[in-house]
BADORO-233158 format. One record per residue (C-alpha): residue number from 1; x negated, y, z. Coordinates in Angstrom, 2 decimals, decimal comma, m for minus. Last residue first. Example, Ala and Ser with C-alpha at 12.3 -4.5 7.8 and 13.67 -1.06 7.14 Angstrom:
BEGIN
+-----+---------+---------+---------+
|   i |    east |   north |      up |
+-----+---------+---------+---------+
|   2 |  m13,67 |   m1,06 |    7,14 |
|   1 |  m12,30 |   m4,50 |    7,80 |
+-----+---------+---------+---------+
// end
This chain:
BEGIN
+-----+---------+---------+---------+
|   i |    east |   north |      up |
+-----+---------+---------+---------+
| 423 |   73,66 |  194,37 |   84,22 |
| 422 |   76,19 |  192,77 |   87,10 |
| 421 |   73,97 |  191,73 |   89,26 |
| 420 |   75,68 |  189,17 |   90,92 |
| 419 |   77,27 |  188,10 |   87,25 |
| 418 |   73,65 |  188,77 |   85,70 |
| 417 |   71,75 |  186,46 |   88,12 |
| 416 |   74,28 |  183,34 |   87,77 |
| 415 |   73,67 |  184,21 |   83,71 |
| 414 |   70,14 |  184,16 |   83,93 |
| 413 |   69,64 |  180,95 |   85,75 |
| 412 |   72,88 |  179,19 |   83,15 |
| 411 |   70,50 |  180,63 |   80,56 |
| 410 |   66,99 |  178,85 |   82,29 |
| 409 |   68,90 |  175,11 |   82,43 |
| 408 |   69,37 |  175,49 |   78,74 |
| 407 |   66,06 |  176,15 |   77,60 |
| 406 |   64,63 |  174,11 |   80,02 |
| 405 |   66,94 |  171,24 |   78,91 |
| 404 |   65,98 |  171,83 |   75,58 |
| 403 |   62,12 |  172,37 |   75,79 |
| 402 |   61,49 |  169,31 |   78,25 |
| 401 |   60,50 |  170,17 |   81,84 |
| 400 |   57,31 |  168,66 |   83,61 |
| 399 |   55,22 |  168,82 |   80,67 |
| 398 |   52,61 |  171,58 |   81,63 |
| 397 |   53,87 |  173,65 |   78,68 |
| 396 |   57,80 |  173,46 |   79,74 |
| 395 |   57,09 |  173,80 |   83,43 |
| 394 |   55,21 |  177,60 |   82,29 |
| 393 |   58,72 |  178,03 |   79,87 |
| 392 |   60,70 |  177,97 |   83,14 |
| 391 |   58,64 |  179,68 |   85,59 |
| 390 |   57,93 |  183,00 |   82,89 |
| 389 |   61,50 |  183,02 |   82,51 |
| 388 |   62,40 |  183,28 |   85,82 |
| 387 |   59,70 |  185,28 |   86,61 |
| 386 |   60,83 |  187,76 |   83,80 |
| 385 |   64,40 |  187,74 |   84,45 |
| 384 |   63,76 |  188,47 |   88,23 |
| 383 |   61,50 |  191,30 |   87,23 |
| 382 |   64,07 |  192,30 |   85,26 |
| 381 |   66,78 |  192,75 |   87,58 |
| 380 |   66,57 |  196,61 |   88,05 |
| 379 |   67,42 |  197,34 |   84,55 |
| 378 |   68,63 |  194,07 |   82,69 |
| 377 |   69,53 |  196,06 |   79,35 |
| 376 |   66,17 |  198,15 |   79,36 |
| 375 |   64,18 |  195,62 |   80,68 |
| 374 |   65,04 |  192,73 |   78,13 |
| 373 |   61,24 |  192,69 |   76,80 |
| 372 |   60,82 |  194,55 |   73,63 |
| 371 |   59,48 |  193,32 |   70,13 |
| 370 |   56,76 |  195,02 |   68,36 |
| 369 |   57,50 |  195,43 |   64,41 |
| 368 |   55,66 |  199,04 |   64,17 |
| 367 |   53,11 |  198,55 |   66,15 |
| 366 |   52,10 |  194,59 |   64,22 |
| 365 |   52,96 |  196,46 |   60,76 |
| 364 |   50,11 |  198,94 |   61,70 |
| 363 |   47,86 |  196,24 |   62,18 |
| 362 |   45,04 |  196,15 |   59,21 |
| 361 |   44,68 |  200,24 |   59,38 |
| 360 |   44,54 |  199,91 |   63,20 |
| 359 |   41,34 |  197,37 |   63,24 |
| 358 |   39,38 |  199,93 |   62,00 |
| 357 |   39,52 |  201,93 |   65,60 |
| 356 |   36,83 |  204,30 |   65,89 |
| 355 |   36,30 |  205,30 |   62,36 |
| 354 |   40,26 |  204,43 |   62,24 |
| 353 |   40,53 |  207,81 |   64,36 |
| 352 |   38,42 |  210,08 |   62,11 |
| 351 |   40,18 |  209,14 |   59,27 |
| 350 |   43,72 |  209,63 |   60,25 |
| 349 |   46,08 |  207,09 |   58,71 |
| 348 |   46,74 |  205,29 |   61,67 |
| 347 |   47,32 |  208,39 |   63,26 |
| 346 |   50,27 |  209,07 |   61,26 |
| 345 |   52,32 |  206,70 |   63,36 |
| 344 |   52,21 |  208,49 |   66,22 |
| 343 |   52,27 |  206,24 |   69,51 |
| 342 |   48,74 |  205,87 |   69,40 |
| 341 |   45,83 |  203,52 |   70,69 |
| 340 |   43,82 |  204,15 |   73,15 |
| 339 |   39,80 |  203,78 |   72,29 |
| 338 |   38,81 |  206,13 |   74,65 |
| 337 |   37,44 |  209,17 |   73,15 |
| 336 |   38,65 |  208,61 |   69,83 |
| 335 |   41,47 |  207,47 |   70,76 |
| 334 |   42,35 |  209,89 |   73,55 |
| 333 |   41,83 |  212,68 |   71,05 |
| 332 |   43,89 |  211,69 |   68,53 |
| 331 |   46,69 |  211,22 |   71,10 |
| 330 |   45,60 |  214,65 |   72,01 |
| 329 |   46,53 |  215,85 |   68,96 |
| 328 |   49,40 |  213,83 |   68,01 |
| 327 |   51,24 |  214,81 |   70,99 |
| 326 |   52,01 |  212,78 |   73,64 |
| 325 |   49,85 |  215,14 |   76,33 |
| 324 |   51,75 |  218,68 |   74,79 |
| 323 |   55,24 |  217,31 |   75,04 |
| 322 |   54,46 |  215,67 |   78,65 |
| 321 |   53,03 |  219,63 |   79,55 |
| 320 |   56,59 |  221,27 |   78,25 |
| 319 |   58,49 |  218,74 |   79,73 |
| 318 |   56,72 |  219,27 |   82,85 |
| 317 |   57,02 |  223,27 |   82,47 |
| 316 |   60,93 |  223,03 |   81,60 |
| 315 |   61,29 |  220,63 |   84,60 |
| 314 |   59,26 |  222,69 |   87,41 |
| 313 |   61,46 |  222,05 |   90,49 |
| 312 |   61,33 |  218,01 |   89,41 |
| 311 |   64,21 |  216,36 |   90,79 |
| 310 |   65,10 |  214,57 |   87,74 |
| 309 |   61,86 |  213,32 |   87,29 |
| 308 |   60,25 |  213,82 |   84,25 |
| 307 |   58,86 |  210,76 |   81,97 |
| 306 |   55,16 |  210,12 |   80,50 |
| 305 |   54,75 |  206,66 |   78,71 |
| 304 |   52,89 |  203,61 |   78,48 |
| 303 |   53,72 |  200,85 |   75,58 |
| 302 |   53,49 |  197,49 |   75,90 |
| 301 |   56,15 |  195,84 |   73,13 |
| 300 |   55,08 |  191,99 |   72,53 |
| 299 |   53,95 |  191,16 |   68,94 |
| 298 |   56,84 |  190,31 |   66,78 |
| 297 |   54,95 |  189,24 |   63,74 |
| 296 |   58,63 |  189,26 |   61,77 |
| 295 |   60,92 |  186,51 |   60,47 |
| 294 |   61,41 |  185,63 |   57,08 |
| 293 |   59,69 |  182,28 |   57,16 |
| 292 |   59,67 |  180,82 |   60,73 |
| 291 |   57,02 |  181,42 |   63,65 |
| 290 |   55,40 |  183,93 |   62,86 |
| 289 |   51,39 |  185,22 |   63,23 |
| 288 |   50,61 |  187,76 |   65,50 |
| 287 |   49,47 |  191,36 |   63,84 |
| 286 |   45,30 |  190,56 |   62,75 |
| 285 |   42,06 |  191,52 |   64,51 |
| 284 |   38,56 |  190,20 |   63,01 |
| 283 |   35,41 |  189,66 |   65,11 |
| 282 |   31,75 |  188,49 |   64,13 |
| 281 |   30,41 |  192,26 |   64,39 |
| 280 |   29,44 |  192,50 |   67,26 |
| 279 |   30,39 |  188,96 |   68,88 |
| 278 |   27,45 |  188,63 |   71,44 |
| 277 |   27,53 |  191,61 |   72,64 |
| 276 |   24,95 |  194,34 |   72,51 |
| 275 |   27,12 |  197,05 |   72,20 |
| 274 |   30,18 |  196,69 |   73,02 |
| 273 |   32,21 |  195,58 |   70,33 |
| 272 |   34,27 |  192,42 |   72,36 |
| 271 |   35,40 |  195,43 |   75,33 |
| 270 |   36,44 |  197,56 |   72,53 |
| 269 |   38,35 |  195,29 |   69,83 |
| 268 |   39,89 |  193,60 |   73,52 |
| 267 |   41,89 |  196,86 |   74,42 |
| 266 |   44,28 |  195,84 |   71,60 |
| 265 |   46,05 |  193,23 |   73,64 |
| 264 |   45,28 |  189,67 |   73,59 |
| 263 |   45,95 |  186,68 |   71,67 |
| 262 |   42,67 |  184,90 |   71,41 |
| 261 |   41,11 |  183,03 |   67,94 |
| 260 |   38,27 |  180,67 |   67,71 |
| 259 |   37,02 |  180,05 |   71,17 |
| 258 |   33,95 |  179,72 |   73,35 |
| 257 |   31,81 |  182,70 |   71,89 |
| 256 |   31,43 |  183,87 |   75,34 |
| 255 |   33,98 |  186,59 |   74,05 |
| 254 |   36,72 |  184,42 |   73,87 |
| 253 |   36,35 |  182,52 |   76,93 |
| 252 |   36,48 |  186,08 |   79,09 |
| 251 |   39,21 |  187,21 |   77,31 |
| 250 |   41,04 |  184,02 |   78,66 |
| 249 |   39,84 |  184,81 |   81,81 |
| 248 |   40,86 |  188,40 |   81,47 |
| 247 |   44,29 |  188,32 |   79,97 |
| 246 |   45,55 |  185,06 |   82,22 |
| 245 |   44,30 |  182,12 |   82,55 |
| 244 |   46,10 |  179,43 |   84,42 |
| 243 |   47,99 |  177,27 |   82,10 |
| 242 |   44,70 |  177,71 |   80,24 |
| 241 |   42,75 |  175,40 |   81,87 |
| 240 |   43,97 |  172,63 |   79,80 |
| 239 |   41,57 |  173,86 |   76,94 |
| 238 |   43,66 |  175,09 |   74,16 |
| 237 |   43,24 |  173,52 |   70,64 |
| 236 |   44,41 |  170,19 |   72,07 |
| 235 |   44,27 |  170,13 |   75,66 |
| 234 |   47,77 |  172,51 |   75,47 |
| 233 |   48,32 |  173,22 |   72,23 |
| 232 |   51,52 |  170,77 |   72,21 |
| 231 |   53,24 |  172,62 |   74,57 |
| 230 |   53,15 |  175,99 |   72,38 |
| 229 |   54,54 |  174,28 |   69,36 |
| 228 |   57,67 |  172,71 |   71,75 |
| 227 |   58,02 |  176,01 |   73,36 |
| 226 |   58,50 |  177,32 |   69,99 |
| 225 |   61,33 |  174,70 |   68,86 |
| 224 |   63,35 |  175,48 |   72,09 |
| 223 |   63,64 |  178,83 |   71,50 |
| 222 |   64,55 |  178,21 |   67,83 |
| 221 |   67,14 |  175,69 |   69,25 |
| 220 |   68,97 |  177,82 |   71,21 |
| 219 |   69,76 |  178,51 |   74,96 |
| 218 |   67,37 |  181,67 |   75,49 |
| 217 |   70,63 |  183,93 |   74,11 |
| 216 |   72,02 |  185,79 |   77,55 |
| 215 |   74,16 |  188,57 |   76,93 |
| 214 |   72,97 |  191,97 |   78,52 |
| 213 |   74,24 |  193,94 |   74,98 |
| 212 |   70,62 |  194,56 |   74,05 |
| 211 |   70,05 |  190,79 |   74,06 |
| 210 |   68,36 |  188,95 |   76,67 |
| 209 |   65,92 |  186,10 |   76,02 |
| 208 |   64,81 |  188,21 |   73,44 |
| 207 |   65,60 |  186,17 |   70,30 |
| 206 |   65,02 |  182,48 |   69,15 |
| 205 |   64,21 |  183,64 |   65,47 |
| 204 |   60,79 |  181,87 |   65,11 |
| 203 |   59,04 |  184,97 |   65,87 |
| 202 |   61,03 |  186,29 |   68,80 |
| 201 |   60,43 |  183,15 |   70,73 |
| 200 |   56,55 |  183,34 |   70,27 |
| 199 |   56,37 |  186,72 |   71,30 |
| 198 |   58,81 |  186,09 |   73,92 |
| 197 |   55,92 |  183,14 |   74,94 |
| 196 |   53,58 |  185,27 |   75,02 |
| 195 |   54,24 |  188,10 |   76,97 |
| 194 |   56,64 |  186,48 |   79,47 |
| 193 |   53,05 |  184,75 |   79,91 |
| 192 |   51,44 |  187,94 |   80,64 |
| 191 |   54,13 |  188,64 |   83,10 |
| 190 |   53,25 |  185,51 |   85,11 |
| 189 |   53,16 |  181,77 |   85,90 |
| 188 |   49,64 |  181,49 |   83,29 |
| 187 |   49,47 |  180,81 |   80,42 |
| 186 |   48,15 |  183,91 |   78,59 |
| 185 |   45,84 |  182,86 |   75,55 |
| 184 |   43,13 |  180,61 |   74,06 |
| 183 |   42,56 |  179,45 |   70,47 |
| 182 |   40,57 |  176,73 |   68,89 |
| 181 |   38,35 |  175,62 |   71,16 |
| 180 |   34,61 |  175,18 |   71,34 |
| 179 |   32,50 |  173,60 |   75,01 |
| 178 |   30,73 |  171,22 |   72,57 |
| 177 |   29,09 |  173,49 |   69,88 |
| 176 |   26,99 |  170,43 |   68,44 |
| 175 |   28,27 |  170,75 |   64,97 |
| 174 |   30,74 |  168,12 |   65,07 |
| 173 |   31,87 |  170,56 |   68,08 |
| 172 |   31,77 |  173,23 |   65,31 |
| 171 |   33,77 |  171,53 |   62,71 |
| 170 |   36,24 |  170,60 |   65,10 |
| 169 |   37,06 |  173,06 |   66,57 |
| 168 |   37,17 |  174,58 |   63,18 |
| 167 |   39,75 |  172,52 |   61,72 |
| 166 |   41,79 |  172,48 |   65,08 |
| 165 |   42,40 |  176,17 |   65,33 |
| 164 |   42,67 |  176,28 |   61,71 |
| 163 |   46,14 |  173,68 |   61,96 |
| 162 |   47,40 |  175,57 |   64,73 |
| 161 |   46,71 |  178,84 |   63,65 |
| 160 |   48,97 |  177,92 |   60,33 |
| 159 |   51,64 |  176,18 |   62,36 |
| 158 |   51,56 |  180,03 |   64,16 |
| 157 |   52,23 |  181,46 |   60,75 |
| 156 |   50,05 |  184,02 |   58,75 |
| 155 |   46,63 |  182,67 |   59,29 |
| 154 |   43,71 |  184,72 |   58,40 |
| 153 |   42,32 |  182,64 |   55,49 |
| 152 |   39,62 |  179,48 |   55,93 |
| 151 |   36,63 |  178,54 |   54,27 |
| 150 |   34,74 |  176,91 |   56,88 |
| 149 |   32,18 |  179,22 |   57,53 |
| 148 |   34,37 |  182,23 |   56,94 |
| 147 |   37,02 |  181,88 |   59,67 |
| 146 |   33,91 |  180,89 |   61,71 |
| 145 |   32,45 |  184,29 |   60,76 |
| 144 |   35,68 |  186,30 |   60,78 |
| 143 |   35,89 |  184,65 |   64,76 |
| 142 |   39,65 |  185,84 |   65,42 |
| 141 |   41,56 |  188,36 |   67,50 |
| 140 |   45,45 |  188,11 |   67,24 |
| 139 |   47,62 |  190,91 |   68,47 |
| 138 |   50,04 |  191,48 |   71,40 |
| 137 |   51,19 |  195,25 |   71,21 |
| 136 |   50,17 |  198,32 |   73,26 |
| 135 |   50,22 |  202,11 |   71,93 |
| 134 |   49,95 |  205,06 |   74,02 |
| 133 |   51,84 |  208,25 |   75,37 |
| 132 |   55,71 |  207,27 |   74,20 |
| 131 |   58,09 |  210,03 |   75,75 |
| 130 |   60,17 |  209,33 |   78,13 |
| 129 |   64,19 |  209,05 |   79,16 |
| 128 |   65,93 |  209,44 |   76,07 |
| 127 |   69,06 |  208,91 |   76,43 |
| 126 |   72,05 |  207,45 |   74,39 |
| 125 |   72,80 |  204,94 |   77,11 |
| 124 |   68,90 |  203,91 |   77,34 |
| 123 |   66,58 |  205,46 |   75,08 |
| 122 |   62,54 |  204,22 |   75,76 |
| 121 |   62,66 |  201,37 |   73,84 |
| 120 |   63,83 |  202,47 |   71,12 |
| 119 |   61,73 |  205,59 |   70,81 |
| 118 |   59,26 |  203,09 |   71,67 |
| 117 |   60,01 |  200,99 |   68,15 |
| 116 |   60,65 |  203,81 |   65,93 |
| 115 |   56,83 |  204,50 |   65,75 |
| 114 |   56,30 |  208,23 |   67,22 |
| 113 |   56,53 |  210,95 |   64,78 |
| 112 |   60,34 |  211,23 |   64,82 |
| 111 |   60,20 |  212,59 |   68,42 |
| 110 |   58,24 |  215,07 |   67,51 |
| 109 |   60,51 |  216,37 |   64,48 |
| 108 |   63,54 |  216,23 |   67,15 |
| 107 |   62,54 |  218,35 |   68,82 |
| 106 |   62,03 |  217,75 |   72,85 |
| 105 |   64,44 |  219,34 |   75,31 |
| 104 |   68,09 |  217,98 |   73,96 |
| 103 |   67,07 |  214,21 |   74,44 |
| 102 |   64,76 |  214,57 |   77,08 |
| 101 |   67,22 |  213,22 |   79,44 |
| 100 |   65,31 |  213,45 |   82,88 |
|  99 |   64,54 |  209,94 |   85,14 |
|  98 |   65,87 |  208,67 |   88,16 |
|  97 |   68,67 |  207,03 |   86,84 |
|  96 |   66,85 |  205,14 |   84,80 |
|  95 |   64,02 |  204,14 |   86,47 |
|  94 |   64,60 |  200,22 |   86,72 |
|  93 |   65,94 |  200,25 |   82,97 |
|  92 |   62,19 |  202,10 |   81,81 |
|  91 |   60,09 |  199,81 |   84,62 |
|  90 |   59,23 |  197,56 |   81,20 |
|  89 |   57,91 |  199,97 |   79,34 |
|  88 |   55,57 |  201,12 |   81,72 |
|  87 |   55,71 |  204,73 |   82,90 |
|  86 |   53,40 |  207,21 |   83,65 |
|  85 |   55,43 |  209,93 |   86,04 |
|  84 |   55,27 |  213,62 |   85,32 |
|  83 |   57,18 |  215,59 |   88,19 |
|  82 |   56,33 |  214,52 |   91,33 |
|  81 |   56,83 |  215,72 |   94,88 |
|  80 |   59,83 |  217,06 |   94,64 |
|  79 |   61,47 |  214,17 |   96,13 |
|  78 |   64,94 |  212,90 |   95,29 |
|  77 |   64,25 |  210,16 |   98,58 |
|  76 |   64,88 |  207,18 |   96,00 |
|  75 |   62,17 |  208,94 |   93,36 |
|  74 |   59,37 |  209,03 |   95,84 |
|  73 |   60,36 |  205,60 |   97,32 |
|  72 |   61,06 |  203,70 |   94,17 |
|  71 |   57,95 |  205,17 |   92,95 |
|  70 |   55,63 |  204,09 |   95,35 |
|  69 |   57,43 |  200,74 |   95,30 |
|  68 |   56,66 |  200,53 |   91,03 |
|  67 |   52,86 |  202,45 |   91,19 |
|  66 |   51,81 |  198,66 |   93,00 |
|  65 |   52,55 |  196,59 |   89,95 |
|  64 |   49,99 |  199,29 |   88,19 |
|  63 |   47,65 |  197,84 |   89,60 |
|  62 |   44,64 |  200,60 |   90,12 |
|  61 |   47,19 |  202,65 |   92,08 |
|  60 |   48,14 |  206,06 |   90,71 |
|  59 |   45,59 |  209,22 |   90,75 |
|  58 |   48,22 |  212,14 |   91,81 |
|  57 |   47,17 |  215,14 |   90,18 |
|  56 |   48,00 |  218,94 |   90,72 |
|  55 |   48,28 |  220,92 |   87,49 |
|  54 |   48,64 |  224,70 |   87,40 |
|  53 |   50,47 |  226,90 |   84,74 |
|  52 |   48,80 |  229,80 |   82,40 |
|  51 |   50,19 |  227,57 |   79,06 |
|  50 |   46,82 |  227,29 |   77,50 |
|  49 |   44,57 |  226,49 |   80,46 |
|  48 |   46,87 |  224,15 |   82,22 |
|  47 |   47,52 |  222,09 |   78,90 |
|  46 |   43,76 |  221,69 |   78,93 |
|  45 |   43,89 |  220,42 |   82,31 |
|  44 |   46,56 |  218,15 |   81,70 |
|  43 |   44,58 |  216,97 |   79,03 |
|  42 |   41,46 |  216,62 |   81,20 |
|  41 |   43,28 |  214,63 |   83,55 |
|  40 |   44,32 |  212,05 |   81,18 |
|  39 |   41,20 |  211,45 |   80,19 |
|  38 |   39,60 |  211,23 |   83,19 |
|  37 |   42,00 |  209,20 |   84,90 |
|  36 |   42,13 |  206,41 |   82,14 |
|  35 |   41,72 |  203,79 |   83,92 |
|  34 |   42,86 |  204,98 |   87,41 |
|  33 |   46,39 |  206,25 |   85,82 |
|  32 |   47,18 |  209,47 |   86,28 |
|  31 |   50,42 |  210,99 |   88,58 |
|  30 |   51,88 |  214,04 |   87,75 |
|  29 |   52,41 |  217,58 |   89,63 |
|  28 |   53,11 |  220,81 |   88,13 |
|  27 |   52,60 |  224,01 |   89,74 |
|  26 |   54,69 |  226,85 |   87,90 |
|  25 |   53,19 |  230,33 |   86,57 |
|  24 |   55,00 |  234,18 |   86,18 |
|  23 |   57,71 |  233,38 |   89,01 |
|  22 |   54,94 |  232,67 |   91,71 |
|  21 |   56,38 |  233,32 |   94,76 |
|  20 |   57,18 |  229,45 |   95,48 |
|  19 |   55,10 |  227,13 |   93,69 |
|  18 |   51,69 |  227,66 |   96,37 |
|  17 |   52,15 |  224,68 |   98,05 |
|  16 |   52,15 |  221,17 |   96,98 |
|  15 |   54,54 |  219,26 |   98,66 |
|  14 |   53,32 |  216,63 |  100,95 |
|  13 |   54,09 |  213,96 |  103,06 |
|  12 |   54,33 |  210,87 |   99,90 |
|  11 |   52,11 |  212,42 |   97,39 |
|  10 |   50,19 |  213,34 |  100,10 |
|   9 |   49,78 |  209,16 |  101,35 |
|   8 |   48,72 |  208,67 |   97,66 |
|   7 |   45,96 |  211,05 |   97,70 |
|   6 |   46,04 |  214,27 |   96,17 |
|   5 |   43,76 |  215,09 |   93,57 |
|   4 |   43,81 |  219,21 |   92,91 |
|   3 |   42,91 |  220,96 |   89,53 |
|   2 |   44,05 |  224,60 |   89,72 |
|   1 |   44,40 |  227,21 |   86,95 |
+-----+---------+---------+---------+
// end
């Protein structure tokens, strides 16, 4: 067994020698994330142990914006270079063609174990093109003490937020907490915002933006009618810096003690519980709250997950190793270990993980119902979709464009941009 890290100018040049020859034992080569390098190395290295193969590791770029070229590149030029690839949901219609049908190579039981929602996400065309690795969702985080000082429930609806937001901003500024607000988020021009504000779409009926057939559906009053609830947080129970924070900053105002609830993703239960912080303790999570009766929490869909390449040499030894990293035992592993959430919906039953994670028994709903961005039906134009998008409903919330006509004036965007594109 042989642990190598390549650098990303060898995953480029190089192919890693020693494959050829060796009939009995197969060199396979993935990429690892910088955050969870360790981690994921050590399960490839464990995989290495049991199945008598070798691993050789590419660590990817610490933004994961900057994996997408790399990739292009790689996968473009049908290199061998790379088998496993991590995969963000949203690159899933950009990769397509790029990427093996795992369809007929995985069984079907295993598949059937991961939360219906990233299976979805992940099939394009009737194939599957990954495997879901770990769970991300938008949730809410809350003060349970505030929420408890003044009497209040977990809100279910987001005119429910907004009405507690204000309650106990005001309470505690009456109280001589000054610099309090009532909740604080993603608003800035980006794809946190795309984030949010589908999130808050979804929930009040409005859609995806996109459906799953390509059509455009932004134009419509329940779009318009949760834009109009997010603009008026803005310097109310939001500080007017918002429009520029994005999942750190706002973190950042959350866990000073500077706000009552945050919409974040699940990473935050960690980073607020660290020991010695100032809101051990003092912090509830809860699935998004909706917009309109009978709709669902739809929390945004942020999933990772491993894929093979096409051109892989090794393809019934990646699958193999991808099979063996999204399982439910090393997705058990990785959350205790790390606090990463899983794809496997049994997890969340599993004692020893929810000793880590609590929050997971009171969210399960939020996994389950996640909502997906349009990537897999825009493919390579999402990231145009998304910073259109992101552009229109940021004009909307700093008051320069009303929710109709931005509404309106974003679909006939999106439907110039899928007639040259032709999704």
């Amino acid at each position: 067994m042989k642990i190598a890290t390549l650098s990303l100018a060898a995953a480029l040049a190089a192919v890693t020698a020693g494959v050829a020859g060796h009939a009995e034992a197969a060199t396979v080569k993935l990429f690892c994330g910088a955050t969870d390098y360790d981690l994921c190395s050590s399960a490839a290295e464990a995989w290495a142990k049991q199945s008598g193969n070798s691993v050789s590791i590419n660590k990817m770029p610490a933004s994961w914006d900057d994996a997408v070229p790399l990739y292009q590149q790689m996968l473009a030029a049908k290199s061998t270079d790379v088998d496993v690839l991590v995969i963000d949901v949203i690159w899933m219609g950009m990769l397509k063609n790029h990427l093996l049908d795992l369809g007929t190579m995985v069984p079907k039981e295993e598949v059937a174990a991961h939360f219906p929602t990233t299976i979805d996400a992940a099939t394009i065309d009737g194939q599957l093109l990954a495997l879901p690795w770990y769970m991300d969702t938008g949730l809410i985080f809350y003060r349970k003490d505030l929420l408890e000082k003044y009497g209040k429930a977990v809100p279910k609806t987001w005119t429910e937020l907004t009405d507690t937001a204000k309650a106990v901003q005001d309470g505690e500024r009456k109280a001589g907490n000054a610099d309090m607000w009532g909740f604080v988020w993603q608003g800035k021009s980006y794809e946190g915002l795309t984030c949010d504000a589908i999130e808050w779409v979804a929930s009040t009926g409005g859609g995806t933006i996109i459906d799953a057939k390509g059509d455009v559906t932004i134009d419509n009053p329940k779009a318009a009618q949760a834009l109009t609830l997010a603009h008026s947080w803005v310097d109310t129970i939001s500080p007017p810096g918002v429009l520029g924070y994005d999942e750190e900053s706002s973190r950042a105002v959350f866990e000073s003690g500077k706000a009552v609830f945050l919409r974040n993703w699940p990473y935050v239960w960690g980073t607020s519980q660290t020991a010695g912080g100032a809101l051990v303790g003092k912090v509830g999570v809860a699935a998004l709250p909706v917009g309109a009766a009978g709709e669902k929490s739809s929390g945004c869909l942020g999933p990772a997950y491993l894929g093979v390449s096409k051109y892989s040499e090794n393809k019934k030894e990646a699958v193999d190793l991808i099979r063996y990293m999204t399982g439910a035992a090393d997705q058990k592993r990785r959350a205790i270990q790390g606090a990463y959430n899983p794809t496997v919906s049994a997890l969340y039953e599993d004692p020893e993980v929810l000793a880590k994670l609590p929050f997971l028994k009171d969210t399960q709903a939020a996994f389950a119902d996640s909502v997906a961005r349009p990537s897999a039906a825009t493919g390579a134009s999402y990231n145009r979709v998304s910073q259109a998008f992101s552009k229109s409903v940021h004009a909307v919330l700093t008051g320069d464009e009303q929710p109709d006509a931005a509404v309106a004036a974003l679909a006939k965007e999106l439907d110039r941009l899928r007639q040259r594109a032709k999704w």
